[in-house]
VEXDREN-2710 file (C-alpha; in Angstrom, 1 decimal):
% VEXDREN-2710
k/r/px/py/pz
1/UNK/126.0/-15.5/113.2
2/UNK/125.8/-17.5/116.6
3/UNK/125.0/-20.1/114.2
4/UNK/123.9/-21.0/110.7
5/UNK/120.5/-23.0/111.7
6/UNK/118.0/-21.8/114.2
7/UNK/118.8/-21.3/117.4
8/UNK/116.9/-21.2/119.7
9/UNK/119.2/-21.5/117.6
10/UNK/119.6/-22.5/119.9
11/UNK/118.2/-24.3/124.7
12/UNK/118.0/-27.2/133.9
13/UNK/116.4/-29.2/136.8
14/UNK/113.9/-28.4/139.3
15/UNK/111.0/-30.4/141.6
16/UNK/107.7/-30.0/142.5
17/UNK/104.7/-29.0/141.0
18/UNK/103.4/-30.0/137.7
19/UNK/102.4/-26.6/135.2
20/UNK/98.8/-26.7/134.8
21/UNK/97.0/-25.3/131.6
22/UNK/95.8/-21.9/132.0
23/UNK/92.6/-21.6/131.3
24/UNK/92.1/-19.8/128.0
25/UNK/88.9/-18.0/128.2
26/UNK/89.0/-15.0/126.7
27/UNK/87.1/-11.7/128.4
28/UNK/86.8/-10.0/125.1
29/UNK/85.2/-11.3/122.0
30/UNK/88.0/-11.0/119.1
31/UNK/86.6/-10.0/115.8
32/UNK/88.6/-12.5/113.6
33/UNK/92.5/-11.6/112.9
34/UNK/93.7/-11.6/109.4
35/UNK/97.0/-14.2/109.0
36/UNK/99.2/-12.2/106.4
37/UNK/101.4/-15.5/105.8
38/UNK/127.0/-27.5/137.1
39/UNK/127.4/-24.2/136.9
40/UNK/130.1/-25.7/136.4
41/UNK/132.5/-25.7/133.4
42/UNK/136.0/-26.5/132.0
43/UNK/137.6/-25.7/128.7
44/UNK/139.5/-27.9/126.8
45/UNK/142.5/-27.4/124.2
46/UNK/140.5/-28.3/121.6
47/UNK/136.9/-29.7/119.7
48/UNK/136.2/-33.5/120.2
49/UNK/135.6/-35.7/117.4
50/UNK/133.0/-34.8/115.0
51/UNK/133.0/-37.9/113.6
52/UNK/130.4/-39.6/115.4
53/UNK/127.3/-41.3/114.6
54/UNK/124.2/-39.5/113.0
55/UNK/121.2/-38.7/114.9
56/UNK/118.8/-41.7/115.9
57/UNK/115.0/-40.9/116.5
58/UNK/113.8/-41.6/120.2
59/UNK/110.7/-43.7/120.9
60/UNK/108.5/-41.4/123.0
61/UNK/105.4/-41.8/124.8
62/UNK/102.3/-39.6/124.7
63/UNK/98.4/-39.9/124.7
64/UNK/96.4/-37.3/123.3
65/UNK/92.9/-35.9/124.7
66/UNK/90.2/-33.5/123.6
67/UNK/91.1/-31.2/125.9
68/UNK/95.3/-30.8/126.6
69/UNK/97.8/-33.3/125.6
70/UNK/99.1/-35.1/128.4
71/UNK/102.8/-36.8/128.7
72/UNK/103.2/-40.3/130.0
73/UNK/104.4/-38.4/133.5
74/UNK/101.3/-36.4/133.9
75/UNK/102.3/-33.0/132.7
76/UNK/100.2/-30.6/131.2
77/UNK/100.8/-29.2/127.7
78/UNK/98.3/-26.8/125.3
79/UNK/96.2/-28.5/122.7
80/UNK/98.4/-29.5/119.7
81/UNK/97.1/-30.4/116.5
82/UNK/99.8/-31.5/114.5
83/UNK/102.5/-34.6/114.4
84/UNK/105.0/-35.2/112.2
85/UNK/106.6/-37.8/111.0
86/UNK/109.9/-38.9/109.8
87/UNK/110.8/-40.6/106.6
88/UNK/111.3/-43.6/108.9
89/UNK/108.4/-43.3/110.6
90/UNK/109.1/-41.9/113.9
91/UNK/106.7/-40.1/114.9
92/UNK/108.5/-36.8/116.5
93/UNK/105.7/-35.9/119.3
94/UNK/105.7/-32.3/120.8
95/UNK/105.4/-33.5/124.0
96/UNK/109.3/-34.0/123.4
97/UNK/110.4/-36.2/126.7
98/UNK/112.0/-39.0/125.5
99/UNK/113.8/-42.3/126.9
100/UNK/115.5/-45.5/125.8
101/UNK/112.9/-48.1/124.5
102/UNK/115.9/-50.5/123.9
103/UNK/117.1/-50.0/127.7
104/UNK/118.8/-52.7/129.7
105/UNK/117.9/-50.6/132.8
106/UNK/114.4/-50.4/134.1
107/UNK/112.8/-47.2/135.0
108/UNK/112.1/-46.3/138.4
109/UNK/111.1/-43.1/141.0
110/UNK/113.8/-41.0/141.5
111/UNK/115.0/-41.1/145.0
112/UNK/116.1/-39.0/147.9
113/UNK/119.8/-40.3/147.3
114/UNK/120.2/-39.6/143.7
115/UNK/122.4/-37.2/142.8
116/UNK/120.5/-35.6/140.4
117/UNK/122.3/-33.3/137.1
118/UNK/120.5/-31.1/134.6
119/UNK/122.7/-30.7/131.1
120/UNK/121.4/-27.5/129.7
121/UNK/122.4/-27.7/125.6
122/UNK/123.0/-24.5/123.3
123/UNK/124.7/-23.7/120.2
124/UNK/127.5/-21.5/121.6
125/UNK/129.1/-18.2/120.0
126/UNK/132.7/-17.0/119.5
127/UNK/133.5/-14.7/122.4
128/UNK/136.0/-12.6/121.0
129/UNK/136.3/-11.8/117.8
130/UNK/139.7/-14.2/117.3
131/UNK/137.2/-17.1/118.0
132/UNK/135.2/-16.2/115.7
133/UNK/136.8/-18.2/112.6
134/UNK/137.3/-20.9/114.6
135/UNK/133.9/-21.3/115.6
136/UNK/132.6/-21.1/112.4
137/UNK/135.0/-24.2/111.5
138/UNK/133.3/-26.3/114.3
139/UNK/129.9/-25.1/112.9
140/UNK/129.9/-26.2/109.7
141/UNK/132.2/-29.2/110.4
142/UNK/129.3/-31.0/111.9
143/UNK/127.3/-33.2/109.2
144/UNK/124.1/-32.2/110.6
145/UNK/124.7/-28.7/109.3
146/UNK/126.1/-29.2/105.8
147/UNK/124.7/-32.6/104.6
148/UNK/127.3/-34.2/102.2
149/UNK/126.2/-36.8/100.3
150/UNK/128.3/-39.9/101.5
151/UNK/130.6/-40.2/98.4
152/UNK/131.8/-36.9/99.5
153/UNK/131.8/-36.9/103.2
154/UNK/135.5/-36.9/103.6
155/UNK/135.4/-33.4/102.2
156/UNK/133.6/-32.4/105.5
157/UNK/136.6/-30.8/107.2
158/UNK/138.3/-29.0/104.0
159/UNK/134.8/-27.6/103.0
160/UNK/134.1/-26.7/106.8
161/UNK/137.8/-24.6/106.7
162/UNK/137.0/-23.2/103.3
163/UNK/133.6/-21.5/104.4
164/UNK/135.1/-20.6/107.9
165/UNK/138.0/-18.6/106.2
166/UNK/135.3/-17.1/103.4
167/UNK/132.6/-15.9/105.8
168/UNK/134.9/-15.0/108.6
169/UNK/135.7/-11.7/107.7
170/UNK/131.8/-10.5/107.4
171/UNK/130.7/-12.3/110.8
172/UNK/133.6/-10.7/112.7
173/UNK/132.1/-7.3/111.3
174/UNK/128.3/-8.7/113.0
175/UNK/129.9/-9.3/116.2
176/UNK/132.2/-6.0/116.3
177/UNK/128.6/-4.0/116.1
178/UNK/127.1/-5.9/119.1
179/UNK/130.3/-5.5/121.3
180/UNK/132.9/-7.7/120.0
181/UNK/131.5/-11.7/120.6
182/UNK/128.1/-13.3/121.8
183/UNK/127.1/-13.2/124.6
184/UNK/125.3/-16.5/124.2
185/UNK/127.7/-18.2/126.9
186/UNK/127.0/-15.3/129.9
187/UNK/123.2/-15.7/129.5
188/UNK/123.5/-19.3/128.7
189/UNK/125.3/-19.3/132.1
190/UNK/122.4/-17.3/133.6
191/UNK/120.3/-19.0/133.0
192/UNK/121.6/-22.3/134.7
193/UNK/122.2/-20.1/137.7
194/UNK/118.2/-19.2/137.9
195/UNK/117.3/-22.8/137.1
196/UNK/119.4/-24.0/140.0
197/UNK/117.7/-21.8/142.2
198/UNK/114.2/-22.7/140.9
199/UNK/114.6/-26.1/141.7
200/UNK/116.9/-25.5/144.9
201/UNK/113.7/-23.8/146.2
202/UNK/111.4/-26.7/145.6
203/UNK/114.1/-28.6/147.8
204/UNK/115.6/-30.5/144.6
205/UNK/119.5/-30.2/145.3
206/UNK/121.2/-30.6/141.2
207/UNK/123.9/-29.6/139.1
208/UNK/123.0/-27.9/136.0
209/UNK/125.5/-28.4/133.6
210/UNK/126.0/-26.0/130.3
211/UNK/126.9/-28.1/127.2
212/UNK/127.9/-25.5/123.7
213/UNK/127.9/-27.6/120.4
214/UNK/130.4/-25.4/118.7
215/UNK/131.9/-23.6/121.3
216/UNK/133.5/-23.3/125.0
217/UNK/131.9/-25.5/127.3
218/UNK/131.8/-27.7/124.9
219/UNK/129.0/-30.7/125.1
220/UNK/132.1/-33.2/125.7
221/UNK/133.5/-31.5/128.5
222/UNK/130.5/-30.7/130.1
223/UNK/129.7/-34.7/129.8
224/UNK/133.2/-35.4/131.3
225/UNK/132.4/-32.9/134.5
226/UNK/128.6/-35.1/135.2
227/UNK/131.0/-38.4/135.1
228/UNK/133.5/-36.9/138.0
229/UNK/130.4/-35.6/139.5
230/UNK/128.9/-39.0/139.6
231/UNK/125.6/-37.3/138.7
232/UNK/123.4/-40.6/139.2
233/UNK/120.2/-39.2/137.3
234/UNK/120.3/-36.7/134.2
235/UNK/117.8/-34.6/132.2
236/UNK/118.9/-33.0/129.3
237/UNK/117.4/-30.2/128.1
238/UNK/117.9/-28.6/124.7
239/UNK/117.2/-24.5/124.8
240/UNK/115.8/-24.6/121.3
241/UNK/111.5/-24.7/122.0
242/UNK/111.2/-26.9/118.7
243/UNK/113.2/-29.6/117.8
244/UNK/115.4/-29.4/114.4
245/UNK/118.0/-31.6/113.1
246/UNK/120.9/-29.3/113.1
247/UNK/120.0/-27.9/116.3
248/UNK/118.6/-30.6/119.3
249/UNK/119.1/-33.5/116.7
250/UNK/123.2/-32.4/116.6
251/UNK/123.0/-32.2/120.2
252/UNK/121.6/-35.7/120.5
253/UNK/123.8/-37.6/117.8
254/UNK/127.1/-36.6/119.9
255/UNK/125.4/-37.4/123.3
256/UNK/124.3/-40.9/122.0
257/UNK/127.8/-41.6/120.9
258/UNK/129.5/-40.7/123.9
259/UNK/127.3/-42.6/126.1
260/UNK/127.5/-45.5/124.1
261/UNK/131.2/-45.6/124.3
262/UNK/131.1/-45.7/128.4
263/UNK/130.5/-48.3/130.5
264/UNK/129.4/-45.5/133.5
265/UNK/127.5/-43.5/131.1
266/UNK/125.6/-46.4/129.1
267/UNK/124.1/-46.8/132.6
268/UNK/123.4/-43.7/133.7
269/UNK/119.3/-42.8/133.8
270/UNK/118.7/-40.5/131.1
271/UNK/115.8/-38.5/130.0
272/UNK/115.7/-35.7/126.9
273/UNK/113.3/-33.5/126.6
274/UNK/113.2/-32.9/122.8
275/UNK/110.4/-30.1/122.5
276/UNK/108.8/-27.7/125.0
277/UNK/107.1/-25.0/122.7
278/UNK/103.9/-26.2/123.9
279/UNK/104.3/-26.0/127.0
280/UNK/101.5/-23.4/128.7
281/UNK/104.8/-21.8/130.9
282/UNK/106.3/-20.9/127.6
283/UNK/103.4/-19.8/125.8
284/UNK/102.1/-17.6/128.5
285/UNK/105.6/-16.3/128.9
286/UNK/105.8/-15.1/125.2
287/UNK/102.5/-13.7/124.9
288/UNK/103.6/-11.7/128.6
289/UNK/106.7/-10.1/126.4
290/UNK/104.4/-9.6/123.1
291/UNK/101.9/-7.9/125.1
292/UNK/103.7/-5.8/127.4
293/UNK/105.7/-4.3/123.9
294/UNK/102.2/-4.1/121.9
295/UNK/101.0/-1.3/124.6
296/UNK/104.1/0.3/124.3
297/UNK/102.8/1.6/120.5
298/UNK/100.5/4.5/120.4
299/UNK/98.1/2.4/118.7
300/UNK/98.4/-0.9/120.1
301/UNK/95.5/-2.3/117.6
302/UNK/97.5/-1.2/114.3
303/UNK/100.7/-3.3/115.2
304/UNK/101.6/-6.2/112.8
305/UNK/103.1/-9.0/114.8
306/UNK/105.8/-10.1/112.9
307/UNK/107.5/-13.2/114.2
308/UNK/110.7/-14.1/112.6
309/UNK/112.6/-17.4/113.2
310/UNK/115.5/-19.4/112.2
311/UNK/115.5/-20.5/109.2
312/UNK/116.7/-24.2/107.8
313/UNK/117.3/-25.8/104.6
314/UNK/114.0/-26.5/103.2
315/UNK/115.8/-30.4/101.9
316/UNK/115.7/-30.8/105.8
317/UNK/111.9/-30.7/106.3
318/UNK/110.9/-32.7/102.8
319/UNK/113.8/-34.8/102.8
320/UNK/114.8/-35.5/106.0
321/UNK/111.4/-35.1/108.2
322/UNK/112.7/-32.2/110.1
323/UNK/109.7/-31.7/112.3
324/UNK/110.2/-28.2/112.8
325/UNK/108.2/-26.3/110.1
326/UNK/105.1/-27.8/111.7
327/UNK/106.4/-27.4/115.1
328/UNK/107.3/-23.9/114.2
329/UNK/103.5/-23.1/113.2
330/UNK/101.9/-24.7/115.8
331/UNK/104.0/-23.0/118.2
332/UNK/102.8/-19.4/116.9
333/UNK/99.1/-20.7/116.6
334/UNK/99.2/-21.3/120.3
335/UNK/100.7/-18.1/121.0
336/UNK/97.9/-16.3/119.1
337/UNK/95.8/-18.5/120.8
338/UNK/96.8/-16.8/124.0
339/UNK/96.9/-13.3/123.1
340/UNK/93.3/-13.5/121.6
341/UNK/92.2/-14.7/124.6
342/UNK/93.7/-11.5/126.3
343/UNK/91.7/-9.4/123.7
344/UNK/94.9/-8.9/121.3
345/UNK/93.8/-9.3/118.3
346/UNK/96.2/-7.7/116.2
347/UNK/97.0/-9.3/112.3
348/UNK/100.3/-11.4/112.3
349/UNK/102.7/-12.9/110.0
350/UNK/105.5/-15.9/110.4
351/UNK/108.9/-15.3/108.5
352/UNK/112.2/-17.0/108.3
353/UNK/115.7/-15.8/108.8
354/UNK/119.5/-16.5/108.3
355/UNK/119.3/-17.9/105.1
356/UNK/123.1/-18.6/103.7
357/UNK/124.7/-20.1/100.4
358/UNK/122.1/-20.7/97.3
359/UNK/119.7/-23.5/98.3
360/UNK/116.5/-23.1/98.9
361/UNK/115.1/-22.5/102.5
362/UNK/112.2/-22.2/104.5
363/UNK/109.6/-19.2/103.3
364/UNK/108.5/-17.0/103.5
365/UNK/112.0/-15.0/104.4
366/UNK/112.4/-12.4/106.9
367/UNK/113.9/-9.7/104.7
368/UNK/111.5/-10.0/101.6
369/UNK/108.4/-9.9/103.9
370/UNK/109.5/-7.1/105.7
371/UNK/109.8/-5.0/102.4
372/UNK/106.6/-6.5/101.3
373/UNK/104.4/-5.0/104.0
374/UNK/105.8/-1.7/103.6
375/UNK/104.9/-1.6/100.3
376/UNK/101.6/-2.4/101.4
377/UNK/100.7/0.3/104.3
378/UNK/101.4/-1.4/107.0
379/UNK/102.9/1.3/109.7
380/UNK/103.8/0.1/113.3
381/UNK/105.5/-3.4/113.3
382/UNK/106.4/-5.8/116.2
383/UNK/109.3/-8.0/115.5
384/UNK/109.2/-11.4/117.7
385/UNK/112.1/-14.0/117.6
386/UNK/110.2/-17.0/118.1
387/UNK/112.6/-19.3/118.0
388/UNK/115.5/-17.8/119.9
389/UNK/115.7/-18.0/124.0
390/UNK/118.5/-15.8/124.5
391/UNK/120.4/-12.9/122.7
392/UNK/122.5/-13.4/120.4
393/UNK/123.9/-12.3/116.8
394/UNK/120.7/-12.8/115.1
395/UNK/118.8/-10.5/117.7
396/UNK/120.8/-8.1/118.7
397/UNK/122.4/-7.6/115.0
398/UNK/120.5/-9.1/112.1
399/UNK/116.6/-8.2/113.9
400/UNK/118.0/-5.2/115.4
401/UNK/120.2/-3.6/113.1
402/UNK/119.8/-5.0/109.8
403/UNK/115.8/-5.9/109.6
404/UNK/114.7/-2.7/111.8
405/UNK/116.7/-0.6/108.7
406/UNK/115.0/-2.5/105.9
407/UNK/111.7/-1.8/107.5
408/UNK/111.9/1.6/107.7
409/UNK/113.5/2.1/104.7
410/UNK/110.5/0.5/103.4
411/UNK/108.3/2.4/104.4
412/UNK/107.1/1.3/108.1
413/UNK/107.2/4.0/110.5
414/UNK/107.1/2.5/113.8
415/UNK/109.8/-0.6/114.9
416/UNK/109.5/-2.5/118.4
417/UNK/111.0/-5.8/119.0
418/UNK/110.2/-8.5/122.0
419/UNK/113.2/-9.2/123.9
420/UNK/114.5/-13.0/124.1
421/UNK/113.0/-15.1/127.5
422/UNK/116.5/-14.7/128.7
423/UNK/115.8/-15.5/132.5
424/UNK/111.9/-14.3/132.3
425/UNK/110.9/-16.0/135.8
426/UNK/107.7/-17.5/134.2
427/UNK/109.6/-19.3/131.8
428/UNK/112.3/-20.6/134.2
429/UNK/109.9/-21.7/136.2
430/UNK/108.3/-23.6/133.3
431/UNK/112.2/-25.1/132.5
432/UNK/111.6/-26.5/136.1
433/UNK/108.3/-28.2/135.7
434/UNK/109.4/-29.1/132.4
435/UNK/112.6/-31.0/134.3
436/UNK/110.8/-32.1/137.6
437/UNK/107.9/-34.0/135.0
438/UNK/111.1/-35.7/133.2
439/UNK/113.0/-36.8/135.9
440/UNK/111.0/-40.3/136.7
441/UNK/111.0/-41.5/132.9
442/UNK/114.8/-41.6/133.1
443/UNK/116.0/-44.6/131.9
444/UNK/119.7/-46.0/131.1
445/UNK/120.8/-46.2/127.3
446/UNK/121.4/-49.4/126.4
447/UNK/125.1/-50.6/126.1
448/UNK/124.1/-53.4/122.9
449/UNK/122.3/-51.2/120.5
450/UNK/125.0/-49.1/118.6
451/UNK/124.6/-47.2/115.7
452/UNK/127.5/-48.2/113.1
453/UNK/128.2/-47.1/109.7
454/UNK/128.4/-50.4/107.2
455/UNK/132.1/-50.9/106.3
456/UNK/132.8/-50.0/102.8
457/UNK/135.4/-52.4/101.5
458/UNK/134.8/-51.8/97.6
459/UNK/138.5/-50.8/96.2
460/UNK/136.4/-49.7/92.5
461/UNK/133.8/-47.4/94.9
462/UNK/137.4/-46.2/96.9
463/UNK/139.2/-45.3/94.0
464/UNK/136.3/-43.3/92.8
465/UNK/135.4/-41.8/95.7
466/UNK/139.4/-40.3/96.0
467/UNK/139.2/-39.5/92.0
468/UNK/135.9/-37.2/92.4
469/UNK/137.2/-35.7/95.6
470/UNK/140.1/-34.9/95.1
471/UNK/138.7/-33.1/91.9
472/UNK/136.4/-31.1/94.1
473/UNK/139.0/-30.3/96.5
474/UNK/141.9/-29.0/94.1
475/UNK/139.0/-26.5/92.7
476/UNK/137.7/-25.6/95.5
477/UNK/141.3/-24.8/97.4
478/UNK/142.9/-23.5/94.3
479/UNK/140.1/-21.4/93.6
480/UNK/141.6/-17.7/93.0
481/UNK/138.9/-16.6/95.6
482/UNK/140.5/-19.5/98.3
483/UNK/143.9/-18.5/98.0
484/UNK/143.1/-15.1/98.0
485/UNK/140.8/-15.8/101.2
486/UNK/143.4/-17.8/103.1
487/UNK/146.8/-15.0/102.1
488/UNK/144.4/-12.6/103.9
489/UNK/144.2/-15.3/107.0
490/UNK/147.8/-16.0/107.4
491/UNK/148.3/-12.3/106.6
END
């Protein structure tokens, strides 16, 4: 897998006009559906520091009105019904631009003279198969993807190369079948290029920068290029539609602490966009894709639209206040929204896929509703990844190989799948607006606040953190399955 949380996974800059709202009036009354359920990049020699500080919440700012929901900049997003909030709190708004309420810096108009950058964030993928076990190291050495409880946190790393050697072997076997690596990075790269463009033409000279979490360009590096660029203004856009923890959050956490850490950076204007999946661009867009496939069936009216997304840890939504169940649903009621007001009125369902290891996660999952509505008649099926921009592993081998085969086996007939936005036009263009409607909040992050980890000097809580540790280590590594795992490795 291209990763083990959504992607979307998992992820550019342009000027001029604001989106507007289409207007959703639909020409056909729909009887009502049934709900089943810069260009520029350098490598380096190895992964920065994972050791950073864990995600902070944003302060954002928003008003809401009957008709559209309306960001303190003046862009236009689709009517939004839910909010969520953290266990702290926050209040995680859709409207997703964010900024620095702590700032030392005052906001103002971006000017002719800035030198404007656009830091495009994604997961990242192994390109060959060698990078693939390496990947998977950097994957699940972030905290954000496997949450240890603090007494054990300095197991991250050994427990990170345990699973990387385990699950190696099967994910190399995933990206052998789609060609021999992701291609996450080319399209990634793509779509940077069309961005540049997009805003180029709306006489906004930037550099869009591509920033990988787990893989080459790394975040860091990318970072490094905007501070020899002397980028004076920076929006940082995430390609994951909603916002998760272990995707945009991971993103953030490692962005906060490097910018903290640097005198140039700390004062750099800075606006994140945390969420776009209301945005009317991106809605339209999808429901362009889902419609154009629906007519390719014979009877377009039978189809179930089945949209499947990334899964996560269900701890992380009642725990942690992940935001992105409810984002998730919202995201395909809007999309409905749409296509009923094209006159599509077709019966869908919302699953969840890439589950791993034996926690609980989201539900309904991908694989068990997909048997589920075989057995219960249902013939032609549409699969949509809803949460993924680009293809990847999870498209191109887990929808397209592994769920396409389950269906059928299970008795649906006819398969079609939605490709990913990729570089869609309409949703490039939205990227731009999304950009160009960010670029005046941008504010600089404040070089006081910090966030710090509160020293532990307790030799009794030492002692028995190394006792129970090192207990969980020498089973885990002298496990027969380990040793047997990492003679195959070195092998």
């Amino acid at each position: 897998m291209d990763a083990i949380l959504y992607g979307g996974g998992g992820g550019g800059v342009i000027s001029g006009s604001i989106l507007r709202n289409s207007t959703l009036k639909s020409s056909r009354s729909c009887p009502k559906a049934r709900c089943v359920t810069s260009l520029s990049s350098h490598s380096s020699d190895r992964l920065q520091d994972f050791d950073k500080p864990r995600f902070e919440a944003f302060s954002m700012s928003s008003t809401n009105s009957t008709d559209k929901r309306t960001n303190s900049l003046g862009g236009s997003y689709l009517p939004s019904p839910l909010q969520k909030r953290n266990s702290s709190g926050q209040v995680f708004c859709s409207v997703g631009v964010c900024t620095y309420a702590d700032s030392v810096m005052d906001s103002h108009s971006h000017a002719k003279e800035d030198k404007v950058g656009v830091l495009l964030l994604n997961l990242g993928g192994p390109e060959t198969l060698h990078d693939v076990q390496p990947f998977l190291f950097n994957l699940f050495a972030d905290p954000d993807i496997i949450r240890l409880p603090r007494l054990f946190q300095f197991l991250q790393w050994p427990l990170a190369k345990l699973i990387s050697v385990l699950r190696a072997p099967k994910s190399k076997e995933g990206y052998a079948a789609i060609g021999g690596g992701s291609p996450l990075r080319k399209i990634t790269d793509e779509q940077a290029h069309a961005l540049k463009t997009a805003l180029e033409a709306k006489n906004i000279p930037v550099n869009v920068y591509v920033g990988m979490r787990y893989w080459y360009p790394f975040t860091e590096e990318a970072i490094q290029q905007i501070k020899r660029d002397k980028i004076t203004r920076l929006v940082v856009l995430p390609l994951y539609p909603q916002y998760s923890i272990s995707t945009t959050g991971s993103s953030i956490r490692v962005l906060q602490s490097i910018f903290r850490e640097d005198a140039y950076l700390s004062r750099l204007p800075l606006s994140i966009i945390q969420s776009w999946y209301q945005r009317a661009g991106y809605i339209n867009s999808m429901a362009d894709l889902i419609e154009k496939e629906v007519n390719k069936f014979a009877n377009p009216g039978e189809v179930m639209i089945f949209f499947s997304a990334h899964g996560v840890p269900l701890t992380y939504v009642e725990d942690a206040g992940d935001p992105y169940k409810d984002q998730m649903e919202e995201c395909i009621f809007l999309i409905m929204q749409e296509l009923k007001a094209r006159g599509i009125c077709n019966d869908h369902t919302l699953a969840y896929q890439s589950r791993v290891g034996p926690v609980q996660w989201l539900k309904p999952y991908t694989d068990e509703v997909l048997v589920e509505l075989g057995h219960k008649g249902v013939k032609s099926l549409l699969a949509v990844p809803v949460s993924f921009v680009s293809e990847h592993i999870e498209t191109l081998e887990e929808i397209d190989m592994e769920y396409k085969h389950l269906a059928l086996e299970s008795g649906i007939e006819n398969w079609g799948r939605v490709p990913a936005l990729n570089c869609t036009s309409s949703f490039i263009m939205d990227l731009a607006d999304a950009v160009v409607e960010a670029l005046p909040s941008a504010v600089a992050m404040s070089t006081t606040s910090s966030i710090t980890e509160e020293a532990d000097y307790d030799i009794v809580r030492y002692f028995v953190k190394m006792l129970f540790g090192s207990i969980l280590a020498s089973v885990l590594l002298l496990s027969p399955k380990m040793i047997l795992a990492f003679r195959s490795h070195l092998l």
